[in-house]
VEXTIPA-217237 format. One record per atom (N, C-alpha, C): residue in one letter; x negated, y negated, z. Coordinates in steps of 0.05 Angstrom, whole numbers, plus 5000, padded with zeros to 4 digits. Each point is the difference from the previous one (the first is absolute). Layout:
! residues N
aXYZ ...
//
This chain:
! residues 554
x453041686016 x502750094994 x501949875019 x502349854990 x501749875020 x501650295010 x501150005025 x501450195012 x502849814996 x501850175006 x502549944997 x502350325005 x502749895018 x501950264995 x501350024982 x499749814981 x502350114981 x499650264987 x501850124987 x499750274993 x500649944969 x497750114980 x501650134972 x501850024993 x501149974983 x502050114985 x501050044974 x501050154992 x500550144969 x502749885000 x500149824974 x503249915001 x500750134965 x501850024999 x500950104970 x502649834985 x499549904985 x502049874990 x502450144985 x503449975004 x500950204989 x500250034967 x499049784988 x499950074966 x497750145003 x498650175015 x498450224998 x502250254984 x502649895008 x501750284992 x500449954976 x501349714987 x500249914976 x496750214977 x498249875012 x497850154981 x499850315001 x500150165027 x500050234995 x503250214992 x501449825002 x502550074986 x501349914976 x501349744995 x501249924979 x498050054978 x497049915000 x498649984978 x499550214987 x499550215021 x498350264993 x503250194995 x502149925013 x502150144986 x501949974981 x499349744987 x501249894985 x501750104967 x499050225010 x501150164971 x502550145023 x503050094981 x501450175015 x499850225000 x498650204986 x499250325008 x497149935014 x499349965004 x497550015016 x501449795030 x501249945002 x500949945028 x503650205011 x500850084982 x501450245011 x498050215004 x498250114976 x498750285007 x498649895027 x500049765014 x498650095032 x502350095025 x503649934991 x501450075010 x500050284999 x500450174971 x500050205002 x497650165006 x497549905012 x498250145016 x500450055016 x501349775019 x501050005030 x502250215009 x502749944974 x501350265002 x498250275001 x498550104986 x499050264997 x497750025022 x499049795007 x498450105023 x501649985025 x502950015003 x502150015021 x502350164998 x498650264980 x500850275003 x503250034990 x499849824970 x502849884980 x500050254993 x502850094986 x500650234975 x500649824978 x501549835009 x500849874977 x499449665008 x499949844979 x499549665003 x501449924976 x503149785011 x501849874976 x498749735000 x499249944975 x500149764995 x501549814987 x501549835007 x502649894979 x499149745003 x500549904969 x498949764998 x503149854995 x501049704998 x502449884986 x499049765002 x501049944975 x499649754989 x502749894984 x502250115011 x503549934981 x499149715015 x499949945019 x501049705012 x497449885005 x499249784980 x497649804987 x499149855035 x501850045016 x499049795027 x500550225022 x500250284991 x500550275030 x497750194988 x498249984983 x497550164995 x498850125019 x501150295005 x498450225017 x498850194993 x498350095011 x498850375004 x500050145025 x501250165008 x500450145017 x498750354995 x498450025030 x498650244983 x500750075032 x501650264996 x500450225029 x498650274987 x499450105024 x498550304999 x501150195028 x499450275002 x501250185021 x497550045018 x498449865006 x497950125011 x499849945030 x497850065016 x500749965024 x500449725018 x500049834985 x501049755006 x497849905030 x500749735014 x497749925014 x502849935025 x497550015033 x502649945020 x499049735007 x501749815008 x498949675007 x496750045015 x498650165009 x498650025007 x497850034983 x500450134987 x497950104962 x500449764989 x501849844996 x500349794981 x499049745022 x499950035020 x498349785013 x496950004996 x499850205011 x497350195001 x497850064976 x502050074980 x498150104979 x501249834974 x501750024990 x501249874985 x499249704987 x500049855020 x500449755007 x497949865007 x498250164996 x496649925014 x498750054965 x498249764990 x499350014969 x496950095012 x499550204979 x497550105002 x499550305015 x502450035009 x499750255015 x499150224987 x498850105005 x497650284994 x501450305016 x502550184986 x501350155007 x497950205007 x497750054981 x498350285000 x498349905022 x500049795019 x498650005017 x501050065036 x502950024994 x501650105023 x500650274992 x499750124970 x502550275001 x497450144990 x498950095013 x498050265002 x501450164979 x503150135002 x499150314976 x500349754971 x500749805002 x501149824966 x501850204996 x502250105007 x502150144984 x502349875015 x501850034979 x503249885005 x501250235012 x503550015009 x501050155006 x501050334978 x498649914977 x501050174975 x496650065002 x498350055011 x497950074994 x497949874976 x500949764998 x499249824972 x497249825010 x498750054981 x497149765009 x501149715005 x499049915007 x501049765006 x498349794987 x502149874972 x498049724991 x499749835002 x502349885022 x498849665005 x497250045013 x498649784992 x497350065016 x499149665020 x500449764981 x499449795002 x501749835016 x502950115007 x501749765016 x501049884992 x499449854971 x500749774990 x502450044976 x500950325003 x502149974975 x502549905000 x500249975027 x502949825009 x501249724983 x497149945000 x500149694990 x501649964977 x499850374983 x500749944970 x503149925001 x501250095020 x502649835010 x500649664984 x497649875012 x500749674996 x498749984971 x499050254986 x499549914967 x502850044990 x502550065007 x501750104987 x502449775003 x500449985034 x501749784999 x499449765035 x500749935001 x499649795024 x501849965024 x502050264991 x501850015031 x500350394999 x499150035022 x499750354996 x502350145035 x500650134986 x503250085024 x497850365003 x499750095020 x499050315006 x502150055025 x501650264986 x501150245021 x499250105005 x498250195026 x499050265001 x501050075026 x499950264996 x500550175027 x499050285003 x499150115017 x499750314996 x502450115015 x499950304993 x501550225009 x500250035034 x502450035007 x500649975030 x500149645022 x499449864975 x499649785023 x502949914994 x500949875011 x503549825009 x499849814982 x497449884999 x501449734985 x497749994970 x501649764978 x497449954980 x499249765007 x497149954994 x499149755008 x499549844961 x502149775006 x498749904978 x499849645002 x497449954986 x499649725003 x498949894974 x500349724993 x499949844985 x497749834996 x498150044980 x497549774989 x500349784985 x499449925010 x500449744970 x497549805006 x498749934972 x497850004986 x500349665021 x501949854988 x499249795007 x499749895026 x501250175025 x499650105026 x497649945003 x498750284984 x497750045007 x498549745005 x500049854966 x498049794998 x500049755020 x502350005022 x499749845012 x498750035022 x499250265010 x498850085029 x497149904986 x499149925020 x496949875005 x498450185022 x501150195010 x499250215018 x498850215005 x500450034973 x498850314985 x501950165015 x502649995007 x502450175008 x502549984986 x500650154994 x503450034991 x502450165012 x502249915020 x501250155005 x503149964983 x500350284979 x502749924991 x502050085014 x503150044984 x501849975015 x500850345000 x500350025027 x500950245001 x502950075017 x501750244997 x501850135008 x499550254999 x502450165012 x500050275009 x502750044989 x500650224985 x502850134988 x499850285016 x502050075012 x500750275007 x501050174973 x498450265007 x501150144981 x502250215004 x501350054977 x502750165006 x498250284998 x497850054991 x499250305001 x496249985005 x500950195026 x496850015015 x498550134983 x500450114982 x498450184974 x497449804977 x502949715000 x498649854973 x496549945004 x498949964985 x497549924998 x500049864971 x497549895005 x498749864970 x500649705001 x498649864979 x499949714996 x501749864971 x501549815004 x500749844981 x498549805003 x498949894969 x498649755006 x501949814973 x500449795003 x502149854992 x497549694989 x499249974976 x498949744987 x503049784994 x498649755004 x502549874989 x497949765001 x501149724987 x498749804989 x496950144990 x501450074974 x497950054984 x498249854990 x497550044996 x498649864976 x500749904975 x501150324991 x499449944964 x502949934999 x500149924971 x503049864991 x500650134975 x498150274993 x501250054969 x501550285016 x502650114990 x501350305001 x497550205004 x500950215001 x498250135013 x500350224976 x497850134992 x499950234973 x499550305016 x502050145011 x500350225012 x497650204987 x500849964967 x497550224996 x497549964996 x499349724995 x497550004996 x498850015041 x502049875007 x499350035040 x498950255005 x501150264989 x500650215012 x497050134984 x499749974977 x497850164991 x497849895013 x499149685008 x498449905011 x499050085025 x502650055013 x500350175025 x499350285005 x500250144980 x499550294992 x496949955000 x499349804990 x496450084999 x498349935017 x501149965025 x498249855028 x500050285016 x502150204988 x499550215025 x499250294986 x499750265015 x499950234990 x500250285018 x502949805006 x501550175017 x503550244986 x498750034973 x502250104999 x500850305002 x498050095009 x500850345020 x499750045030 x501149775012 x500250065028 x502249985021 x502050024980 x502550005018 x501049704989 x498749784994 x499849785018 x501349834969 x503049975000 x501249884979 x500549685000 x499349824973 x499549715003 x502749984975 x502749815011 x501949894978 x501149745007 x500049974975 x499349674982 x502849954994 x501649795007 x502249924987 x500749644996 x501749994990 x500049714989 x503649945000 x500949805021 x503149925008 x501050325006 x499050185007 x501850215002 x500650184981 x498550054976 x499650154985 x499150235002 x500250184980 x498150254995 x497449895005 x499550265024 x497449955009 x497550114983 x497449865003 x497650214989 x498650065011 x500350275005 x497950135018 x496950054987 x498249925014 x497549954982 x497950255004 x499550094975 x499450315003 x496949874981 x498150184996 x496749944983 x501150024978 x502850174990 x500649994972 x501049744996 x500749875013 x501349724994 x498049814994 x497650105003 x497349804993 x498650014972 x500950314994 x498050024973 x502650024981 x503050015002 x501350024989 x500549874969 x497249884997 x500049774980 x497350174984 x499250215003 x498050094993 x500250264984 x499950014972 x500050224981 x497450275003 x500750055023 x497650235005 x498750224993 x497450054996 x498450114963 x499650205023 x497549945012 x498650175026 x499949915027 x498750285019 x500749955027 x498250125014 x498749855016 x498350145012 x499649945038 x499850285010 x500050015022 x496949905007 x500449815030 x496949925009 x499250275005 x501050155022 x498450175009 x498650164974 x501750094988 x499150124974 x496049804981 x501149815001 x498249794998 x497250035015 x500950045025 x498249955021 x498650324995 x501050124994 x497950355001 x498350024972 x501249734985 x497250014969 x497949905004 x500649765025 x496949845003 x498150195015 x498049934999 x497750125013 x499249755013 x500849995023 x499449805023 x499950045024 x498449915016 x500150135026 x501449675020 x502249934996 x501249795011 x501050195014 x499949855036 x500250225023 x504649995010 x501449824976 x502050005009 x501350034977 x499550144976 x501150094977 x501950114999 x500150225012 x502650275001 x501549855019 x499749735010 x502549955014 x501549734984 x499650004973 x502049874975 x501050114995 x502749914991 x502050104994 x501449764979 x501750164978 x501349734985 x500050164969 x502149774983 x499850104969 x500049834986 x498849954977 x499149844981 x501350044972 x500949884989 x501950094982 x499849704971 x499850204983 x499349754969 x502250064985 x500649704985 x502249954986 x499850144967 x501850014988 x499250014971 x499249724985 x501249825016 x500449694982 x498149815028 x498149724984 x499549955034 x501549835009 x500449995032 x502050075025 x499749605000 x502249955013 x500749735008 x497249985017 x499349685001 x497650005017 x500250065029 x503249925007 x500250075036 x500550315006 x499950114977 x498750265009 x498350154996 x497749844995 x497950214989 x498749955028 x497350184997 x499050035030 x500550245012 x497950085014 x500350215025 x500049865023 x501950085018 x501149815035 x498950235021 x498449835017 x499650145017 x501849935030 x500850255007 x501250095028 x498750105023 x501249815021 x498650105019 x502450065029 x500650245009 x502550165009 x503149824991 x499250084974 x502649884987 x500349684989 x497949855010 x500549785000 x497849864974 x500149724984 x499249964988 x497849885007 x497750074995 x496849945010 x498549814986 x499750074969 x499849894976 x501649964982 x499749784982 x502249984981 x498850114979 x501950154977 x500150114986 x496549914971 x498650165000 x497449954981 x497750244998 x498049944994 x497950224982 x498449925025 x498949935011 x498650025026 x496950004996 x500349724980 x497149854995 x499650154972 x500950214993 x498350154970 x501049784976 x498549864989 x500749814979 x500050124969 x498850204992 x499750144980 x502250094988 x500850134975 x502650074988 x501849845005 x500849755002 x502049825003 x503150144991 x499250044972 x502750234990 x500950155002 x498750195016 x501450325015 x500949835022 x500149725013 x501049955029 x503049874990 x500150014973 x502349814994 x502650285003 x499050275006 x501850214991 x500650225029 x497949805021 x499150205026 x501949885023 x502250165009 x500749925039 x500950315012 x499349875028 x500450175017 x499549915026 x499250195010 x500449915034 x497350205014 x499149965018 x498150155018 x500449975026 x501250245018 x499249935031 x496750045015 x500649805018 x497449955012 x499750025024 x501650165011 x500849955032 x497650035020 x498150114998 x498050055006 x498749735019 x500249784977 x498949715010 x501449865025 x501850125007 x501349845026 x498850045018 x498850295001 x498850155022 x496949865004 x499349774987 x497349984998 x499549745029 x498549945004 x499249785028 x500649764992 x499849954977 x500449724990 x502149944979 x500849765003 x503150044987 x499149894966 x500550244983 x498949974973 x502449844985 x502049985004 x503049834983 x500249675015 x499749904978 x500649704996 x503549995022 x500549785011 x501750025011 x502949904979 x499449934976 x502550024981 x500350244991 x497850215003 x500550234989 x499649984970 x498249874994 x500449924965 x496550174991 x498850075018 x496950084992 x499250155029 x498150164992 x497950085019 x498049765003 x498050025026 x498049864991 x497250174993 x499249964978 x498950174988 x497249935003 x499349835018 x497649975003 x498750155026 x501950145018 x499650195021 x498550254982 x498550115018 x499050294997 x502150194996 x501950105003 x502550155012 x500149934966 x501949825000 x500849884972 x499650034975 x496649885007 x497850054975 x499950314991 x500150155016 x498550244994 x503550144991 x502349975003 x502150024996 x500649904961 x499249794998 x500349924974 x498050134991 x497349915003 x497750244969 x501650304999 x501750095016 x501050254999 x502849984984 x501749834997 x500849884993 x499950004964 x497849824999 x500049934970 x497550224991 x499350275011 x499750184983 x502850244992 x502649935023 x501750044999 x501949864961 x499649785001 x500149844982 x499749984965 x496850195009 x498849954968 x500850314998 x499750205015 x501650264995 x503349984986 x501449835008 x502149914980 x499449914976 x498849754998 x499249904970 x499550244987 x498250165007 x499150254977 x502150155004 x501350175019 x502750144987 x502649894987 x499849795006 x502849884985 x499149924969 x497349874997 x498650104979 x501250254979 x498450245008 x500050254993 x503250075002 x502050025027 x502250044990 x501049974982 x500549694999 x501449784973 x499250144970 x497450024992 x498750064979 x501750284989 x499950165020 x501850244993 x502950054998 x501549775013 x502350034997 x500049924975 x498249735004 x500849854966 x499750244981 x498250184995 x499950124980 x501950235002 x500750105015 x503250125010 x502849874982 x500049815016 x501649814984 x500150044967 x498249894997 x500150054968 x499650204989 x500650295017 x499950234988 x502750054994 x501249955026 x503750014993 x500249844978 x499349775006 x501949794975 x499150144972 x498450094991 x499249994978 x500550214997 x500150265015 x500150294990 x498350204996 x496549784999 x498150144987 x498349935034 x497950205004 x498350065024 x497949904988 x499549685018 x498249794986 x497450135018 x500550085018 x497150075013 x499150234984 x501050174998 x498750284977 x500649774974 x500349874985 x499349934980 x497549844997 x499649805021 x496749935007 x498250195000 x500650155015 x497450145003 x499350144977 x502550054973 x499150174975 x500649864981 x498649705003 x498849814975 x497649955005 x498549884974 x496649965000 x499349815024 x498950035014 x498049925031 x500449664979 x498749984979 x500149704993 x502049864994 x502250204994 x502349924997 x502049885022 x499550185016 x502049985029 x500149785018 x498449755002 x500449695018 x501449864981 x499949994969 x502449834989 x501950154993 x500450205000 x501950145003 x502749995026 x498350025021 x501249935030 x500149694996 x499249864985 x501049645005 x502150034984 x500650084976 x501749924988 x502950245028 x499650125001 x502950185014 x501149815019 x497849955024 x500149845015 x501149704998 x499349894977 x501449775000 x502749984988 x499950154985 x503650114993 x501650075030 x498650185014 x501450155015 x500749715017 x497649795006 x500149805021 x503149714997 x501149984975 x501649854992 x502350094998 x501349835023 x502150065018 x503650014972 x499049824970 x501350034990 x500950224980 x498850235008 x499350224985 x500150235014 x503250054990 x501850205023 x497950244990 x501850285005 x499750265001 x499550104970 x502749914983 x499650124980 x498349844986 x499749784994 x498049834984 x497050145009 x498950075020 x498050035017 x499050254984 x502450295004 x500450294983 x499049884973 x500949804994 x499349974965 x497749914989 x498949885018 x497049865000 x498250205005 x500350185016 x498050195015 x499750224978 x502550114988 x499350204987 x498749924967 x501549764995 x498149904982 x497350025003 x499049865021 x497650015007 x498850284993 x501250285016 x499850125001 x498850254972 x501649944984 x500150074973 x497549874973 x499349815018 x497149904982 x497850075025 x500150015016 x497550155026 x501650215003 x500050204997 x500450295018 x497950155012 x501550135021 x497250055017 x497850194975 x498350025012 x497850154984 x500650274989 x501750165021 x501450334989 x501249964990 x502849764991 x501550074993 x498849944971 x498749724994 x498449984986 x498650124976 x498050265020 x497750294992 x502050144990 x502850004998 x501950234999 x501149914974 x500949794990 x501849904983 x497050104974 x497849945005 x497950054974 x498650314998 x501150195015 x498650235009 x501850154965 x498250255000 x500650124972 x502950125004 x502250014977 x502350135016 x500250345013 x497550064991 x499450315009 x499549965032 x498149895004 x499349905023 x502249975024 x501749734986 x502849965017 x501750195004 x500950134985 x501750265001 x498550205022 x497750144998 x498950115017 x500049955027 x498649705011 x499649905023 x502049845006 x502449934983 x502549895013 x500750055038 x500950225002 x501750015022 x498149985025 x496750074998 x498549915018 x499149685008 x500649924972 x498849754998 x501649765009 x502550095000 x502249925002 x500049945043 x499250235000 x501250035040 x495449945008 x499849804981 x496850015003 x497850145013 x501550304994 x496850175008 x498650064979 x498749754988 x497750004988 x498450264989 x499550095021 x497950315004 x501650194981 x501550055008 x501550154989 x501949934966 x499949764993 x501149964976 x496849994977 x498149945019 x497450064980 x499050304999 x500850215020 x500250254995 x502750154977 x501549824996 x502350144983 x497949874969 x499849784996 x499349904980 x498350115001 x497650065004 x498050214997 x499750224987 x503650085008 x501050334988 x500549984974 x502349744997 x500350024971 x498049924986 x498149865006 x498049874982 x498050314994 x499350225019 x498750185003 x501850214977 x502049974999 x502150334994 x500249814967 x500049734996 x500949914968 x497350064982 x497349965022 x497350004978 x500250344992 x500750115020 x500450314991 x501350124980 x503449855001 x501650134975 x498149874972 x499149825007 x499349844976 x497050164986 x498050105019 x498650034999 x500250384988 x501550075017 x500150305001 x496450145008 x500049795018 x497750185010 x500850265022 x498050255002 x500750205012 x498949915032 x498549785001 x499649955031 x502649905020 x499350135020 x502049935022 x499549825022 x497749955008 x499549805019 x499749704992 x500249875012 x500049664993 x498749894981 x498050095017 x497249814988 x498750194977 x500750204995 x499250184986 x502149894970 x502049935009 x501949984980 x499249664984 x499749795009 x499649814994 x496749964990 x498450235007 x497249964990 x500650154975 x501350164991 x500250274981 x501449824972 x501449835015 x502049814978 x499949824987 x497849855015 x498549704991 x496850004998 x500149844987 x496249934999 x499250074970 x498349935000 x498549974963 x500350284989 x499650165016 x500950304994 x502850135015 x501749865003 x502550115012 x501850084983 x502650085006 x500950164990 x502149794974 x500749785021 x501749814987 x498349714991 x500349844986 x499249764986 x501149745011 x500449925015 x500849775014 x499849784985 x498149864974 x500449854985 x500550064968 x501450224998 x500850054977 x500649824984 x503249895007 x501149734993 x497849754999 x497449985002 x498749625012 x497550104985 x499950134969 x497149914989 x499649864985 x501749784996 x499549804990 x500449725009 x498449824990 x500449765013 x502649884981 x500649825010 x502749854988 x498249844968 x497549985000 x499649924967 x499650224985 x500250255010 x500450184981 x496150185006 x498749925008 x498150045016 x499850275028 x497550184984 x501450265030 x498349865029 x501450065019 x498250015033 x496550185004 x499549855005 x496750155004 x500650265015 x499050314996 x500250185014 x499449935024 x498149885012 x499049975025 x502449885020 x501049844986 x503349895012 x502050245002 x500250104986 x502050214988 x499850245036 x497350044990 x499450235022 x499349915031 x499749775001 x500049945022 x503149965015 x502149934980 x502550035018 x501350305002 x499050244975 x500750215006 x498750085018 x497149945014 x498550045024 x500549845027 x501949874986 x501549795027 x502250145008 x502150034983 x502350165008 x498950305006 x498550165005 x499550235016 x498749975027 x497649774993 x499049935034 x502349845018 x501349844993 x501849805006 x502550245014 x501050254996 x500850254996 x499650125030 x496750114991 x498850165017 x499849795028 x499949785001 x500049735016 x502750085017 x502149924984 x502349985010 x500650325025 x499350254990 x500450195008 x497950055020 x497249884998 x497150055026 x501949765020 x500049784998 x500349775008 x501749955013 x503050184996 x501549854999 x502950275014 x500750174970 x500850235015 x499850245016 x496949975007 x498750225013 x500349985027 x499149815005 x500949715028 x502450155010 x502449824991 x502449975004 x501250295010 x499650134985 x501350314999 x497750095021 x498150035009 x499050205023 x499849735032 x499649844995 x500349745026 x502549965013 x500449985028 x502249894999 x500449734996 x502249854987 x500249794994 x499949785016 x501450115028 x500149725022 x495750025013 x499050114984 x496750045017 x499749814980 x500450004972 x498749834976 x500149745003 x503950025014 x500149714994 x498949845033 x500050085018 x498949965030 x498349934992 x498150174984 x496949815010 x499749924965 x501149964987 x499749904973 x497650054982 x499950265004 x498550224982 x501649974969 x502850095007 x500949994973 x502949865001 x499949754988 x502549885014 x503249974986 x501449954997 x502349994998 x500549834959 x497549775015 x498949914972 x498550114977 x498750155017 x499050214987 x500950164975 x502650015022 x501250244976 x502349814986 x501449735000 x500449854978 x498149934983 x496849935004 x498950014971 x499050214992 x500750405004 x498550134996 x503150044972 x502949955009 x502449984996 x498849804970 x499649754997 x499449894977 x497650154985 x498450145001 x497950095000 x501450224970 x500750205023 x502050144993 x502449914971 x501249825002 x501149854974 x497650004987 x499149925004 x497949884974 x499150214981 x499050285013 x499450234998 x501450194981 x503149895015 x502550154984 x500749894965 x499849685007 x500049974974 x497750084977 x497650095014 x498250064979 x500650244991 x500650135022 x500950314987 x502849984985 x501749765000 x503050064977 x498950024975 x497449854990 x498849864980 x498250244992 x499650165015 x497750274997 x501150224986 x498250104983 x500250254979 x498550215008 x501550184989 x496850215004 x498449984969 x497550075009 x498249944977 x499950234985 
//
């Protein structure tokens, strides 16, 4: 090994700043939202941002805030030094407002020279005499070969020992197109998630009405169906993820699907943007993501040993343990959406087309034939789905529909004997079943009687006494002949007069004996005797009645 004194050395070139600044800040909300970090981790209430662009060769942004501003000593010291690691001098990480503190990396300064190439900073805190402000400029920089930059500085006395806070002043801008206040401002709205802490962010353009950027200013583009709280979320899984109950956030689906720059769930980390807006690896249901945003805090992850956020702030790295085990929690968080927004949707839709139409499509499914009811629901559904087919057209289709399928009661009711209807009307009507096959019962029981004039009084006594090969009445009086003039074999003959008495005695063992001593909600609970039951004991009954209109006594 040759010996020698020379000593090592680390030299840094200053387009080190060019790459970790201009490039990486190169968008204008993502290189202001690192200004307005700085404000809020320097204990701001409020941060103005004013952009102007009236004069094509005076293109500025000037962004002042109230916060505790820095003394020439902080801005030598800390400021001014790239890379500085604040959480490794400030033990509690809290600002003077008690606020976590998110710069973490040092390097957000830089986003300065993504914006423009000559940068003017005022600051001062509270009680000091003077403001210290000094001047960068990019191309300065590029000439030191030193890995040093000293810019130009002065000292302003102030007229009031009170003032605090920073103006920072861009000029020789980059870009050359006008500046779009609102699309700026919503862009800006979605890097942070700070809007309940005091801590107000406004947007203006030549001196205009300002926009103050609130989370409603983000989804304001969003026709919103449902809404769902994480925490709420977080108490359906059955997971034992050890930092669960410390999410927080709401997820919220469109009726129509959402512009693509806002679909996605964004993850936050103490306010700040961690991840950019997405499904967090679950590739499945592509189409419920076209209808899904929201937001999730994650604050939890700052507190971890290793720094889990990309330093653009555009992703976690998700190949950490911390991370990993963060996402699979995550995207069971995920597919729990797909299936309720699922199931929601399905119900409103059929909601929906209960209003429009008038008629209660879900009770009309369920009382059409089982084989009937999937093309039944295609045809509603695709009517209902075509956007050219208002309200009333919709009403007109449906009940049509309606009028060649009716549900099954209303159906059993339109063919029931008119004795029958008249009797079990007003039960059958408010569908207690039970009870409209106990009225029909009566009259069918009290007509074989007048007809019969039998002296029996009980049921079954009355309908055995009345019918049958030896009963009292003839039930095929009218039918002994065939239509060529030809009689019916007795054996036919008496087998339906032995049909209509057992068929009778049936109805009354089977049917009203049940009903009248059971209670009805035990029958229908465990489906001993069910609801259906007693609509075909109800046709049963017609059938019965018409044999007896047709019946003589012998």
């Amino acid at each position: 090994m040759v010996a020698t004194e020379e000593k090592l050395q680390l030299r840094f070139d200053p387009r080190t700043i060019e790459h970790l600044g201009i490039k990486m800040y190169s968008r204008l909300p993502y290189a202001l939202a690192e200004l307005v970090a700085n404000a809020y981790d320097a204990g701001a209430e409020t941060v103005d941002i004013k952009l102007y662009d009236n004069d094509a060769n005076d293109k500025r942004i000037v962004i002042s805030d109230d916060g505790d501003g820095m003394s020439y000593q902080e801005v030598n010291e800390n400021f001014l030094i790239i890379g500085r690691k604040r959480r490794e001098t400030d033990e509690k990480r809290e600002n003077s407002k008690g606020r976590k503190i998110t710069g973490k990396k040092g390097v957000g300064k830089l986003a300065l020279f993504g914006i423009g190439q000559t940068i003017k900073i005022e600051t001062t805190r509270s009680g000091e005499k003077n403001k210290t402000v000094f001047i960068m400029d990019w191309d300065e920089i590029l000439k030191e070969s030193s890995g040093a930059y000293y810019p130009k500085t002065e000292f302003i006395e102030k007229a009031d020992l009170k003032e605090k806070g920073t103006i920072i002043t861009l000029s020789n801008l980059s870009r050359a197109t006008n500046f779009d206040v609102t699309t700026t401002a919503t862009s800006l709205a979605k890097l942070f998630n700070w809007f309940d802490v005091g801590f107000n962010i406004n947007l203006s353009c030549n001196d205009g009405t300002p926009i103050t950027l609130t989370r409603e200013l983000i989804y304001e583009g969003i026709n919103k169906e449902f809404e769902w709280n994480i925490e709420d979320l977080v108490s359906k899984i059955n997971n034992e993820y050890k930092f669960k109950s410390e999410l927080r956030g709401k997820i919220i689906s469109s009726k129509k699907p959402i512009k693509a720059d806002l679909r996605g769930i964004t993850l936050y980390v103490n306010g700040r943007l961690a991840n950019v807006p997405g499904f967090f690896g679950v590739s499945e249901a592509g189409h419920t993501f076209s209808y899904l945003s929201g937001w999730i805090d994650a604050d939890f992850l700052d507190e971890c040993d290793r720094d889990l956020i990309s330093t653009d702030r555009q992703s976690l790295s998700w190949d950490l343990p911390e991370a990993e085990e963060l996402q699979m929690f995550l995207q069971r968080i995920v597919r729990f959406l797909v299936k309720d927004w699922s199931s929601k949707r399905k119900k409103a839709k059929t909601d929906s087309q209960t209003t429009r139409s008038g008629i209660n499509i879900p009770d009309w499914y369920e009382k059409v034939p089982e084989h009937v009811r999937p093309n039944l629901t295609k045809v509603i559904e695709a009517v209902s789905d075509k956007p050219e087919v208002d309200d009333e057209d919709f009403s007109s289709i449906v009940h049509t529909v309606y009028d060649l399928i009716p549900p099954y009661t209303y159906y059993h009711y339109r063919i029931l004997h008119p004795q029958i209807q008249e009797a079990a009307r007003r039960h059958y009507e408010s569908k207690d079943y039970y009870t409209a096959f106990q009225e029909a019962m009566k009259r069918y029981k009290n007509s074989v009687k007048d007809k019969s004039k039998t002296t029996e009084t009980e049921d079954l006594a009355i309908v055995s006494k009345s019918f049958g090969k030896d009963g009292i009445l003839k039930a095929t009086s009218k039918f002994q002949l065939r239509p060529n003039g030809q009689p019916f074999s007795q054996d036919t003959l008496n087998n339906i007069e032995n049909g209509q008495q057992a068929l009778s005695r049936g109805v009354v063992q089977g049917g009203r004996n049940i009903v009248s001593h059971e209670e009805h909600s035990d029958l229908m609970n465990t489906g001993l005797f069910t609801e259906m039951d007693c609509l075909d004991l109800l046709s049963l009954l017609s059938h019965l009645f018409r044999r007896l209109d047709e019946a003589e006594k012998k």
